[in-house]
VMD Tcl script that builds the backbone (N, CA, C; Angstrom):
set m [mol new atoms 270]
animate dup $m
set s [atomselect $m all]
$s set {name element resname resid chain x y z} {
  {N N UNK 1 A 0.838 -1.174 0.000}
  {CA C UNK 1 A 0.000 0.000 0.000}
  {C C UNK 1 A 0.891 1.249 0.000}
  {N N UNK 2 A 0.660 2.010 -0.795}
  {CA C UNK 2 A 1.225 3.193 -1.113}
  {C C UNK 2 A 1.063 4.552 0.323}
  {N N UNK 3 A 2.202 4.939 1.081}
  {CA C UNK 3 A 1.802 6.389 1.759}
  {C C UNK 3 A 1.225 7.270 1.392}
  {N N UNK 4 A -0.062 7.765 2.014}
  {CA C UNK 4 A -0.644 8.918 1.496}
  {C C UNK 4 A 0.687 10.059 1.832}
  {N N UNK 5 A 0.702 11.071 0.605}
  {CA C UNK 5 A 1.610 12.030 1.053}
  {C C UNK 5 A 0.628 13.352 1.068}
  {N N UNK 6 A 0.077 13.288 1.755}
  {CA C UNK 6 A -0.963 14.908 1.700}
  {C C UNK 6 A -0.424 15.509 3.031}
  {N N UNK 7 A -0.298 16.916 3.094}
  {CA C UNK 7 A -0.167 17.578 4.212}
  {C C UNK 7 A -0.250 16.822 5.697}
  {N N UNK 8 A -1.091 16.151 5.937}
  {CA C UNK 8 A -1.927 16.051 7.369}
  {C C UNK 8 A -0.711 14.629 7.453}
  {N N UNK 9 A -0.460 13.786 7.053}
  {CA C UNK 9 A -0.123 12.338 6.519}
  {C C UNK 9 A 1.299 12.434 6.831}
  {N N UNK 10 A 2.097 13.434 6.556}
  {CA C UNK 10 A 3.518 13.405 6.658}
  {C C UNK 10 A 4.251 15.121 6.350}
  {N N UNK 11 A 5.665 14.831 6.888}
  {CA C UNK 11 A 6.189 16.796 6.931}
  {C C UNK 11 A 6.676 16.444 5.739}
  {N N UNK 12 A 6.385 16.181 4.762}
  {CA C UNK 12 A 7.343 15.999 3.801}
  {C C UNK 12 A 5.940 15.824 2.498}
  {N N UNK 13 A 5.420 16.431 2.205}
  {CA C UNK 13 A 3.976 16.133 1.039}
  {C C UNK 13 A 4.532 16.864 -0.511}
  {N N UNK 14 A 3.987 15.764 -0.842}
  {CA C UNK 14 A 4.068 15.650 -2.583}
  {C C UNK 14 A 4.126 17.284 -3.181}
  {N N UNK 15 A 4.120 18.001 -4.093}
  {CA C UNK 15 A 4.643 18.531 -4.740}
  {C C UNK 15 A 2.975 19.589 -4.983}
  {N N UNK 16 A 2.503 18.212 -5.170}
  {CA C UNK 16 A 1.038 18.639 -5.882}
  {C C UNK 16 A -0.478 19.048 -4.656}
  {N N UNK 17 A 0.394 18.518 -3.632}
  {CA C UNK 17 A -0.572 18.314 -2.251}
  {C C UNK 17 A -0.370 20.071 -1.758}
  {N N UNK 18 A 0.566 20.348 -2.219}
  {CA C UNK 18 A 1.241 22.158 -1.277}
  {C C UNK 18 A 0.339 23.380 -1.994}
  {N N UNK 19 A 0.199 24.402 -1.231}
  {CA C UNK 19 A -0.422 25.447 -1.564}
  {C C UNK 19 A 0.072 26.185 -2.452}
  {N N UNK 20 A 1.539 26.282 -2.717}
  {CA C UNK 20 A 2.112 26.783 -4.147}
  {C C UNK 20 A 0.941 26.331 -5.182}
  {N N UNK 21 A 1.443 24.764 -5.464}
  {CA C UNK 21 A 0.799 24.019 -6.524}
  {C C UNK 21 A -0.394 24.339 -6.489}
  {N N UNK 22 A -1.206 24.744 -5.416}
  {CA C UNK 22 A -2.433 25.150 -5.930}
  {C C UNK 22 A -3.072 26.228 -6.688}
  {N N UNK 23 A -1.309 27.414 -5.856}
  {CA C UNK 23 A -1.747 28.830 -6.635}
  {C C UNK 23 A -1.765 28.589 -7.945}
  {N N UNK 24 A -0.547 27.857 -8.209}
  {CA C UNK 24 A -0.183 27.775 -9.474}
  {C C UNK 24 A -0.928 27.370 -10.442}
  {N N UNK 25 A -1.667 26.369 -10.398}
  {CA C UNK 25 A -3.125 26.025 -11.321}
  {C C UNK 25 A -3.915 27.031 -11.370}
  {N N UNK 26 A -4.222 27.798 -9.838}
  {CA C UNK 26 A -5.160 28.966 -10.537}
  {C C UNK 26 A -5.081 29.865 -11.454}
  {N N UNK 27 A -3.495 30.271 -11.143}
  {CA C UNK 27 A -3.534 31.188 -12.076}
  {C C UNK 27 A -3.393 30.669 -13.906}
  {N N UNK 28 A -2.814 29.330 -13.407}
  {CA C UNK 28 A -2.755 29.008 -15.313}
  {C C UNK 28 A -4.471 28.953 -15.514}
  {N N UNK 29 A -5.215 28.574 -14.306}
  {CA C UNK 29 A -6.618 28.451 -14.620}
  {C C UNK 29 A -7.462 29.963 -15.068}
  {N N UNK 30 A -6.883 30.848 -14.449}
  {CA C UNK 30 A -6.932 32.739 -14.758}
  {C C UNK 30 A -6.770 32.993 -16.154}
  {N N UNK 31 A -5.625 32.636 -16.298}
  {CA C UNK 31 A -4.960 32.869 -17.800}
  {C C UNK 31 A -5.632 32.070 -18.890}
  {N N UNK 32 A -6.391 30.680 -18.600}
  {CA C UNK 32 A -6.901 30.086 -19.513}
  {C C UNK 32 A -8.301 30.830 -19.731}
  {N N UNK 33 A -9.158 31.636 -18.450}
  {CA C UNK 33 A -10.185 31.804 -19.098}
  {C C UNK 33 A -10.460 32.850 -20.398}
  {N N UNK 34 A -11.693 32.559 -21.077}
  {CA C UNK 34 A -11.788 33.117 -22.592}
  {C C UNK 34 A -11.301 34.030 -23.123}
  {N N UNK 35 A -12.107 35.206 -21.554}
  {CA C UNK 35 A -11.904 36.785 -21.762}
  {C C UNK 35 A -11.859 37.750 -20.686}
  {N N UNK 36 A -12.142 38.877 -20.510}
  {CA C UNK 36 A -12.138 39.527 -19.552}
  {C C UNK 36 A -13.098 39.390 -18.882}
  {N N UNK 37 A -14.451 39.339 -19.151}
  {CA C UNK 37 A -15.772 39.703 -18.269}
  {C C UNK 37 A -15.408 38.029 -17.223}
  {N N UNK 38 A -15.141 37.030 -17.897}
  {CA C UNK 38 A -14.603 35.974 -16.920}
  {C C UNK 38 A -14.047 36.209 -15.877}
  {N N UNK 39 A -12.577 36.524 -16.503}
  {CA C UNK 39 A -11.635 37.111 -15.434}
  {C C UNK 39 A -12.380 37.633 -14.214}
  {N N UNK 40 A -12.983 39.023 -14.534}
  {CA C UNK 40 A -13.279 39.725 -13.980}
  {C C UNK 40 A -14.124 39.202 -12.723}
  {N N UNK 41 A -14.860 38.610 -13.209}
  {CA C UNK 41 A -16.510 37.252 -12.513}
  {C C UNK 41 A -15.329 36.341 -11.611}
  {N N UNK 42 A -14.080 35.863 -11.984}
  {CA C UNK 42 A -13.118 35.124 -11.127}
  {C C UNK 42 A -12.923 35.798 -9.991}
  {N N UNK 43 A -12.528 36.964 -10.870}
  {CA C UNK 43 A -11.457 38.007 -9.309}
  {C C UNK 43 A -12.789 38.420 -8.190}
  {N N UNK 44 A -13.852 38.429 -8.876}
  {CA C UNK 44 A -14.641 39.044 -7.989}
  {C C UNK 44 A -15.499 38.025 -7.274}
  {N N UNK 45 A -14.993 36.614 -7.323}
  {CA C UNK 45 A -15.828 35.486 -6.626}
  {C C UNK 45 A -14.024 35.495 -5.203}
  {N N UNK 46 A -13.368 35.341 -5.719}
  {CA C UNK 46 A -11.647 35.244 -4.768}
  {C C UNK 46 A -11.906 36.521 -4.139}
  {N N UNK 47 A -12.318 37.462 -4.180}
  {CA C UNK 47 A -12.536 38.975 -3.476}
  {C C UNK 47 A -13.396 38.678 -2.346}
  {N N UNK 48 A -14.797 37.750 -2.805}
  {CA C UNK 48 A -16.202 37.430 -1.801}
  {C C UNK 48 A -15.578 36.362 -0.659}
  {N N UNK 49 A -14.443 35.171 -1.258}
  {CA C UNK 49 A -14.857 34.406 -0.324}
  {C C UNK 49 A -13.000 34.082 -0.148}
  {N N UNK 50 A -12.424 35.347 -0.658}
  {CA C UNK 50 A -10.932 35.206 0.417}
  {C C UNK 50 A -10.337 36.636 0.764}
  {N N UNK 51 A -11.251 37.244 0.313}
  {CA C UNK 51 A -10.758 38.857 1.115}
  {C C UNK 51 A -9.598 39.564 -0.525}
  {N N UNK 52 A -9.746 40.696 -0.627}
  {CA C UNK 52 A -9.239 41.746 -1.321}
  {C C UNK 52 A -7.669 41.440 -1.659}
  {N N UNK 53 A -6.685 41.279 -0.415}
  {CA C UNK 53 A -5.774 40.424 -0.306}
  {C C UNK 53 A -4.949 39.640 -1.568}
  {N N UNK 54 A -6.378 38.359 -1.240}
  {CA C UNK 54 A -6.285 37.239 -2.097}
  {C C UNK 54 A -6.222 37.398 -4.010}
  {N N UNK 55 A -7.145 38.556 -3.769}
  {CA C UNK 55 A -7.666 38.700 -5.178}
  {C C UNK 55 A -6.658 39.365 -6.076}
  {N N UNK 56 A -6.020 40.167 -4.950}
  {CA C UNK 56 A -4.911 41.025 -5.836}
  {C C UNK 56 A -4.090 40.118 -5.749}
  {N N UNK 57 A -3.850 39.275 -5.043}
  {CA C UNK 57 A -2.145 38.215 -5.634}
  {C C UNK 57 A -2.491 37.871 -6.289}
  {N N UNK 58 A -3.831 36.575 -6.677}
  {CA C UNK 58 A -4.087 35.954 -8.004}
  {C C UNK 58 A -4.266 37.223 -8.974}
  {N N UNK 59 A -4.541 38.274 -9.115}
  {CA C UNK 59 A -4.939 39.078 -10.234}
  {C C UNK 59 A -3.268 39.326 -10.944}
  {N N UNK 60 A -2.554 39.919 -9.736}
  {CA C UNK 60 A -1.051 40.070 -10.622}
  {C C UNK 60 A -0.127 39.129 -10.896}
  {N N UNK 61 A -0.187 38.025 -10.107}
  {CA C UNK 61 A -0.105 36.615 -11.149}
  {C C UNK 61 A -0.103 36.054 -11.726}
  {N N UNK 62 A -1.737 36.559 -12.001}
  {CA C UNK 62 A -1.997 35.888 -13.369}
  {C C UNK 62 A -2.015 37.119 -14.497}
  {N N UNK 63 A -1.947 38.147 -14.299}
  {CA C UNK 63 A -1.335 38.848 -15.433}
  {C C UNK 63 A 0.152 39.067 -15.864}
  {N N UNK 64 A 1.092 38.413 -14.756}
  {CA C UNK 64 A 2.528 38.602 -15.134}
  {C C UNK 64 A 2.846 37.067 -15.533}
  {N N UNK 65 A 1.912 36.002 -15.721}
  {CA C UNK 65 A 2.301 34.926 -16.308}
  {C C UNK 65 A 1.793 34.820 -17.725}
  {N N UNK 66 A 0.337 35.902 -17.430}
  {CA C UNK 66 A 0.052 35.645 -19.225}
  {C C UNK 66 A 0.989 36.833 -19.927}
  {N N UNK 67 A 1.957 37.884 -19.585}
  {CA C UNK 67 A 2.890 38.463 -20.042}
  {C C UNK 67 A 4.146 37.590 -20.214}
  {N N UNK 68 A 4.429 36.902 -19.334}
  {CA C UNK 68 A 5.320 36.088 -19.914}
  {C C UNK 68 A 5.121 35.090 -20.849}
  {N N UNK 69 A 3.703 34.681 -20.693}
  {CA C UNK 69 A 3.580 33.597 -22.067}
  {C C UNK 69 A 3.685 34.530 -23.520}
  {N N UNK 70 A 2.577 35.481 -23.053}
  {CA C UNK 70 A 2.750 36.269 -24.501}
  {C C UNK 70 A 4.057 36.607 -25.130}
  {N N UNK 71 A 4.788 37.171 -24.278}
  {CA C UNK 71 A 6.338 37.251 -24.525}
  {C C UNK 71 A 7.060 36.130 -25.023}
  {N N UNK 72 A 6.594 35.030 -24.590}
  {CA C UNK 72 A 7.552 33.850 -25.407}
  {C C UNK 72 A 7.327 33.682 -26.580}
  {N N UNK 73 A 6.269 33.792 -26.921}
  {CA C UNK 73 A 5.361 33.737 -28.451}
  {C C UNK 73 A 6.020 34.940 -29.631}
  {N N UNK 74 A 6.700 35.846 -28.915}
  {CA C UNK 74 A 6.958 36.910 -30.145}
  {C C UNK 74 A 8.214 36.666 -30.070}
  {N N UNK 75 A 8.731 37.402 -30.648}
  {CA C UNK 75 A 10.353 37.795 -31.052}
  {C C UNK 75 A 11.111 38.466 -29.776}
  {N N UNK 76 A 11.549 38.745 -28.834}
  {CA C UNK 76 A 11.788 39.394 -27.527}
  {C C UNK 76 A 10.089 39.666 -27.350}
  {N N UNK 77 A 9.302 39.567 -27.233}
  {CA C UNK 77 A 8.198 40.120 -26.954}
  {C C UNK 77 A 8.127 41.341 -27.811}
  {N N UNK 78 A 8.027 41.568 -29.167}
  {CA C UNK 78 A 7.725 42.768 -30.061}
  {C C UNK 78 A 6.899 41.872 -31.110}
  {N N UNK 79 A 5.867 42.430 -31.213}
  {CA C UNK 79 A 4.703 42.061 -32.483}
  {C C UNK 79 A 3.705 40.932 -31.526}
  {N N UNK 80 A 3.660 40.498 -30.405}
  {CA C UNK 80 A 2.876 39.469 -29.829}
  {C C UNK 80 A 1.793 39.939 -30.635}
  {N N UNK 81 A 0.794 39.122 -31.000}
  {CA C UNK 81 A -1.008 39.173 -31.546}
  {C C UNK 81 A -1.450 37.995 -30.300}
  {N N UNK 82 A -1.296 38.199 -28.931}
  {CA C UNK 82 A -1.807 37.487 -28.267}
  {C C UNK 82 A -2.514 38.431 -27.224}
  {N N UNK 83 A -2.626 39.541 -27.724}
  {CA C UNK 83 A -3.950 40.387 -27.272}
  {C C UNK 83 A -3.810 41.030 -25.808}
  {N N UNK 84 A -4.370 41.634 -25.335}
  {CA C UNK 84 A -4.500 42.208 -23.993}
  {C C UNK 84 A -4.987 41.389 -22.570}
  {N N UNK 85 A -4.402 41.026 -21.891}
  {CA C UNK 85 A -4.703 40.100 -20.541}
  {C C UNK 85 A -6.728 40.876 -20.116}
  {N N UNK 86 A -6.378 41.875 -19.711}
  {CA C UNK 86 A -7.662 42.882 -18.889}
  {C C UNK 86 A -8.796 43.415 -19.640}
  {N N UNK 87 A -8.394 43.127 -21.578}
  {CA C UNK 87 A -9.065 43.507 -22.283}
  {C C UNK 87 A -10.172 42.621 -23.327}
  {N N UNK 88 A -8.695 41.413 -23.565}
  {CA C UNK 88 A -9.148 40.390 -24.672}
  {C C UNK 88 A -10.723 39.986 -24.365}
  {N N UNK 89 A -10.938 38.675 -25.440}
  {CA C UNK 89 A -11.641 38.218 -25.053}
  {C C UNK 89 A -11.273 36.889 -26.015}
  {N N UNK 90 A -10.785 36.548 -25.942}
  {CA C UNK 90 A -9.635 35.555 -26.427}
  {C C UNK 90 A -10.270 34.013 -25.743}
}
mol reanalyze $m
mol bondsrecalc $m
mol representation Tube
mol addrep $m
């Protein structure tokens, strides 16, 4: 039988069990949605039920990761057509 490695289970938990890893999906989960009015409907559900705080780390998070994706996509980041994070609707 395999050790559970989740937080509670042992000082030493999996990778995927830690609260990083969780930010970290959200925000690729931020960056994946369509468009802005989403976004927006996101930040403002993380505002209701984790405080103002919360909302602004995931908000600049996830706009300095979809700047870095966009940036990988162009040439140094000049000519991206991968649109505006706050604006698109992509």
């Amino acid at each position: 039988m395999t050790a559970c490695l989740c937080p509670s289970c042992t000082d030493r938990p999996a990778p995927s069990y830690t609260d990083a890893f969780r930010h970290q999906c959200e925000v690729a989960f931020v960056v994946g949605l369509p468009g802005r009015a989403e976004r927006v409907e996101y930040f403002s559900l993380v505002r209701e039920r984790r405080g103002a705080a919360a909302a602004k780390r995931l908000r600049e998070e996830a706009i300095a990761a979809w700047k870095a994706g966009r940036d990988s996509m162009s040439l140094g980041g000049v000519g991206s057509t991968a649109g505006d994070f706050t604006n698109s609707t992509r």
